[in-house]
C-alpha positions in Angstrom: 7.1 13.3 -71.4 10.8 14.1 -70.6 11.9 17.0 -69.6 15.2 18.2 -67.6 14.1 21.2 -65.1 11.8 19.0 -62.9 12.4 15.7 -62.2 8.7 14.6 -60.8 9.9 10.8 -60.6 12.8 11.7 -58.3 10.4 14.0 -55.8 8.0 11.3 -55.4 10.7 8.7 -54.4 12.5 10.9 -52.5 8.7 11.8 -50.2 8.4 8.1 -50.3 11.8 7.4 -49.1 11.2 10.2 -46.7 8.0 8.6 -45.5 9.6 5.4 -45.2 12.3 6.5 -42.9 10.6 8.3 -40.3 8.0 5.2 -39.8 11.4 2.7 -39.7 12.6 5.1 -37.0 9.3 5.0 -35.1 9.4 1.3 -35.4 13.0 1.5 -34.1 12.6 3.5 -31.2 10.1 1.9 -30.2 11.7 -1.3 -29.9 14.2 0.4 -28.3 12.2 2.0 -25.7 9.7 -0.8 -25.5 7.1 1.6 -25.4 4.4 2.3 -28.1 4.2 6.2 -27.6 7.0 7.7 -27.4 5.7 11.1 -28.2 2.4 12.4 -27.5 1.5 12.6 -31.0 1.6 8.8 -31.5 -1.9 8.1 -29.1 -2.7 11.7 -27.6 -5.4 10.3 -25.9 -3.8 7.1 -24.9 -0.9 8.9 -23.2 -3.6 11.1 -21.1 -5.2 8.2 -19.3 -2.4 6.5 -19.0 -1.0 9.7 -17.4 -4.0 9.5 -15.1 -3.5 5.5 -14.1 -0.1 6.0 -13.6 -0.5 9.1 -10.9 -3.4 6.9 -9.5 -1.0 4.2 -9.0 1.6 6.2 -7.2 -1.3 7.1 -5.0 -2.5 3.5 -4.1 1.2 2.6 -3.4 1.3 5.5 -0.7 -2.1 4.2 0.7 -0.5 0.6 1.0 2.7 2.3 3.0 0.0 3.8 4.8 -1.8 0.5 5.5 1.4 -0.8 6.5 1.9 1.7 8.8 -1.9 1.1 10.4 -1.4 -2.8 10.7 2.0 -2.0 12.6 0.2 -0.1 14.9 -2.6 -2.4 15.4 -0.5 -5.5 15.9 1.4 -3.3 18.5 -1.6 -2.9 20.4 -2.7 -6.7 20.0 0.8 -7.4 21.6 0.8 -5.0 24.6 -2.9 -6.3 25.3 -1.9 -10.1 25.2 0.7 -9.2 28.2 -1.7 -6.9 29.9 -4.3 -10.4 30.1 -1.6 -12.5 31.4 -1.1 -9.7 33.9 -4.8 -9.5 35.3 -5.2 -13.3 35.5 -2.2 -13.2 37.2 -3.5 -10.7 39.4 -7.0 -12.7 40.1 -4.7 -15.7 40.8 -2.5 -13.5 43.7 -6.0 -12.1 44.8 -7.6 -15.8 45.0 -4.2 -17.0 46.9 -4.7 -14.5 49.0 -7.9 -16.2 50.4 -6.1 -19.0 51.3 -6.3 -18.9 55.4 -3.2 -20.6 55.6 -1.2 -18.1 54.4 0.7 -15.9 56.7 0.7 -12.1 56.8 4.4 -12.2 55.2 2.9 -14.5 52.1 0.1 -12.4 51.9 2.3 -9.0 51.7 4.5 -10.7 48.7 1.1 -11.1 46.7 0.5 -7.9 47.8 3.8 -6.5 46.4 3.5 -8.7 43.4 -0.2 -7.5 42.6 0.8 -3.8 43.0 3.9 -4.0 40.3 1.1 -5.8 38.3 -1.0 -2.9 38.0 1.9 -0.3 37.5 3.0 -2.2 34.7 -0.6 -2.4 33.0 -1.1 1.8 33.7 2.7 1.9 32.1 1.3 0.3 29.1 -1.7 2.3 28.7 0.9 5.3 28.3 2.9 3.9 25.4 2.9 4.9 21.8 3.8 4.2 18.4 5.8 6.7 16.7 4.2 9.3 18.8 1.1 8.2 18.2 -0.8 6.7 21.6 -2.2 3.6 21.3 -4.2 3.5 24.2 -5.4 6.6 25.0 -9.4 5.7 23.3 -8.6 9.0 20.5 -10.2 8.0 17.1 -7.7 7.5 14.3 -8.9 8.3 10.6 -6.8 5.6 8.2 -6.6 6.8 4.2 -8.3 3.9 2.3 -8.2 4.5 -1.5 -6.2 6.9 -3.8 -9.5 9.9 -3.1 -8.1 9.8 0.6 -11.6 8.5 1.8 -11.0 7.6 5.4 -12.5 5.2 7.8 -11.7 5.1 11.3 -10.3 2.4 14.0 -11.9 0.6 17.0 -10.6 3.1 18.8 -8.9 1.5 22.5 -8.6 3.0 25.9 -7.2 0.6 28.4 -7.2 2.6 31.6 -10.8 3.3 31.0 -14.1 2.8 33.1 -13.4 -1.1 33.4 -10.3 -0.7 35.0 -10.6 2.3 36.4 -11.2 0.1 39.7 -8.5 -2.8 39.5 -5.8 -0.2 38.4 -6.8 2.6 41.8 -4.1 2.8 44.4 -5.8 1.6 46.7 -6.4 -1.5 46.3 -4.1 -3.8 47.2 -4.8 -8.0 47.9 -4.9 -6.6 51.8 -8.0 -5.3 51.5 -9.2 -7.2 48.4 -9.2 -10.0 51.1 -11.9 -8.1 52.7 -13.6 -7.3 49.2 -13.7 -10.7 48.3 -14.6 -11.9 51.0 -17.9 -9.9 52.1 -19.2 -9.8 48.5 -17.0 -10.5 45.7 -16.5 -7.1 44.3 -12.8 -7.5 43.8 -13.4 -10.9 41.5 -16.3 -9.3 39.7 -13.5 -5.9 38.9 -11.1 -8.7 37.4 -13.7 -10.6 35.6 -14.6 -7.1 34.0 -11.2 -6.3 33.3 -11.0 -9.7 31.6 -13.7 -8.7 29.5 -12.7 -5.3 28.6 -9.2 -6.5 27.4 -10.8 -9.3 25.5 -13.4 -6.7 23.5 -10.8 -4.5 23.0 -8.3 -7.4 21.6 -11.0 -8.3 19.6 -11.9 -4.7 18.0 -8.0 -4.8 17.1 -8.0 -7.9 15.7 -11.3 -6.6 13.2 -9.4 -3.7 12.9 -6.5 -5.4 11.5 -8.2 -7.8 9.2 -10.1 -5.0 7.3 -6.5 -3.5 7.1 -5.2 -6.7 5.9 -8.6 -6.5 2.9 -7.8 -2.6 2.3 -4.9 -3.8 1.2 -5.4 -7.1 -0.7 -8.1 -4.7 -2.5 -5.8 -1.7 -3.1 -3.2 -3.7 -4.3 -5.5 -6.0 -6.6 -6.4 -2.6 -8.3 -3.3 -1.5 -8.9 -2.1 -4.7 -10.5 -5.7 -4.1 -12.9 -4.5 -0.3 -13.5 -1.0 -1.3 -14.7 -2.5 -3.6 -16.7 -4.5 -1.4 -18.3 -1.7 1.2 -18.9 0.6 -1.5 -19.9 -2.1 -2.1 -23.0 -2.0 1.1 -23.5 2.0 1.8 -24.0 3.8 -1.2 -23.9 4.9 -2.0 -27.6 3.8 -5.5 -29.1 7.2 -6.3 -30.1 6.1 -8.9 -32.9 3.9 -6.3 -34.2 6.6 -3.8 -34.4 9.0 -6.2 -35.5 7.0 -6.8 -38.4 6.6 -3.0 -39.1 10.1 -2.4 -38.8 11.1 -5.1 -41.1 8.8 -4.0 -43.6 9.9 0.0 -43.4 13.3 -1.3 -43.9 12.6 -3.1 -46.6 11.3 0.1 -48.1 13.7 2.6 -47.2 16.3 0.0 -48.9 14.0 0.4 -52.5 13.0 3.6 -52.1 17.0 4.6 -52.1 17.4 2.3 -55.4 14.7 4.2 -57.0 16.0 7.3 -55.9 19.2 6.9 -57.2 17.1 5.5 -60.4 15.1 8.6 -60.6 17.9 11.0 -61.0 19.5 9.4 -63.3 16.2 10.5 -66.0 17.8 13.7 -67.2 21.0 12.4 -68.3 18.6 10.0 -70.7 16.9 13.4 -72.2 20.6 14.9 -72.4 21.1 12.0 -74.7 18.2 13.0 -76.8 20.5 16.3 -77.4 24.0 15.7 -78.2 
C-alpha cells in the first residue's frame, strides 16, 4: 500500500537509526572514559558494590598510613632500647672495674661519674616520645587493623619499671655498689635483671612490629583483590567495545541511507497522480 500522509517506512528507520546512535555513543564514551558504566543505568547494581569496594579501599589505605605510623613508633622504641643495653653493660663493666683493688679512689670516682651519667641518660630515654605519644611510659596503645576499625593492642613497654627501678635510684653509685657487690652480689644480680627486662621488652617490640609488618602485607593483599574485583566490574573490555562500536557505526551509516531512502516514498505515489 502507498499512501502519502504516513510514511511508516521512514519512522521505523528513523527509531532504528535513532537506536543505533545512542548505542554507538555508549560504545564511544565508553572508550573514551575507559569505563563500562558510565551512568548508573548501565549496571545499577554493578555500580553499587563497586561503590562499596571502592570506599572500603579508601579505608584500608588509611589503615596502611596507620600501620605505617605504628611500625615507626615501634622501630623507635627498638632503637632507644638497643642504646639503653649498651648503656647497662657498660654500666656492669664500670661496676665490675670497680672491684678491681688496684684501682685508686680517683679511678674509682670516674666510674663513678661515668656510671651516674649512664643512668640519667637511660631515665632520659624512658621520658621520650613519638609525636607526643610516650613510648615508654607501659600505657596500652589500641592500633586500627582492618577497614571495621577492629583494634588490637601493643606489647605495651615501660622501661623505668620494677626491674630498674633499683639500677636507675640515686643512690646507687659504683661507691657503694663496691660494697653491694662485694657482700652479696645484689648490684650484679640488679644488672643482670635490667639485662633481662630490656631484652623481653626489645623482644615484645620486635613481635610487635612483625605482626605490623603481616597487618599490612594482609591489608594491602586485599586491597589489590578489591580493585580487582571493581576493575571487573567497570573497567571497559576495549576489544569488546571496539567490536560494538564498529558495528553501531556501521549501522548508523545504513540506517541514514535508508532514511534518506524512506522519504523519498511519497514522491513515487505523487507520480501515480500527475
Amino acid at each position: 500500500m502507498m499512501v502519502i500522509n504516513t510514511n511508516v517506512g521512514a519512522i521505523r528507520a528513523k527509531r532504528a537509526l535513532s537506536e543505533s546512535s545512542d548505542r554507538m555513543n555508549t560504545a564511544l564514551t565508553r572508550l573514551a572514559s575507559g569505563s563500562r558504566i558510565v551512568s548508573p543505568a548501565d549496571d545499577a547494581g554493578g555500580l553499587a558494590v563497586a561503590s562499596k569496594f571502592d570506599a572500603q579501599i579508601n579505608r584500608n589505605k588509611a589503615v596502611q598510613n596507620n600501620l605505617t605510623s605504628v611500625l615507626s613508633f615501634s622501630q623507635t622504641q627498638d632503637g632507644f632500647l638497643e642504646k639503653v643495653n649498651k648503656a647497662i653493660n657498660r654500666m656492669g663493666e664500670l661496676a665490675t672495674l670497680s672491684l678491681d683493688a688496684t684501682k685508686s679512689s680517683s679511678d674509682i670516682a670516674n666510674y663513678g661519674t661515668e656510671f651516674a651519667v649512664l643512668k640519667n641518660y637511660i631515665s632520659d630515654i624512658g621520658t621520650k616520645d613519638f609525636n607526643g605519644v610516650s613510648l615508654f611510659n607501659g600505657t596500652d596503645l589500641n592500633i586500627t587493623k582492618d577497614s571495621d576499625g577492629s583494634t588490637w593492642t601493643l606489647n605495651a613497654e615501660d622501661l623505668n619499671g620494677e626491674d630498674l627501678t633499683y639500677l636507675l635510684d640515686a643512690s646507687v653509685t659504683v661507691t657503694n655498689a663496691l660494697a653491694q657487690t662485694t657482700i652479696d652480689g645484689e648490684l650484679t644480680n640488679y644488672i643482670e635483671d635490667a639485662v633481662k627486662a630490656v631484652s623481653d621488652s626489645r623482644a615484645g617490640i620486635g613481635a610487635n612490629i612483625q605482626r605490623i609488618q603481616f597487618t599490612r602485607e594482609q591489608v594491602g593483599l586485599l586491597n589489590e583483590n578489591l580493585q580487582a574485583s571493581v576493575s571487573r566490574i567497570k573497567d571497559v573490555d576495549v576489544a569488546a567495545e571496539s567490536t560494538q562500536f564498529a558495528r553501531f557505526n556501521i549501522l548508523v551509516q545504513s540506517g541514514t541511507a535508508m532514511l534518506s531512502q524512506a522519504n523519498l516514498l511519497p514522491q513515487h505515489t505523487l507520480r501515480l497522480i500527475t
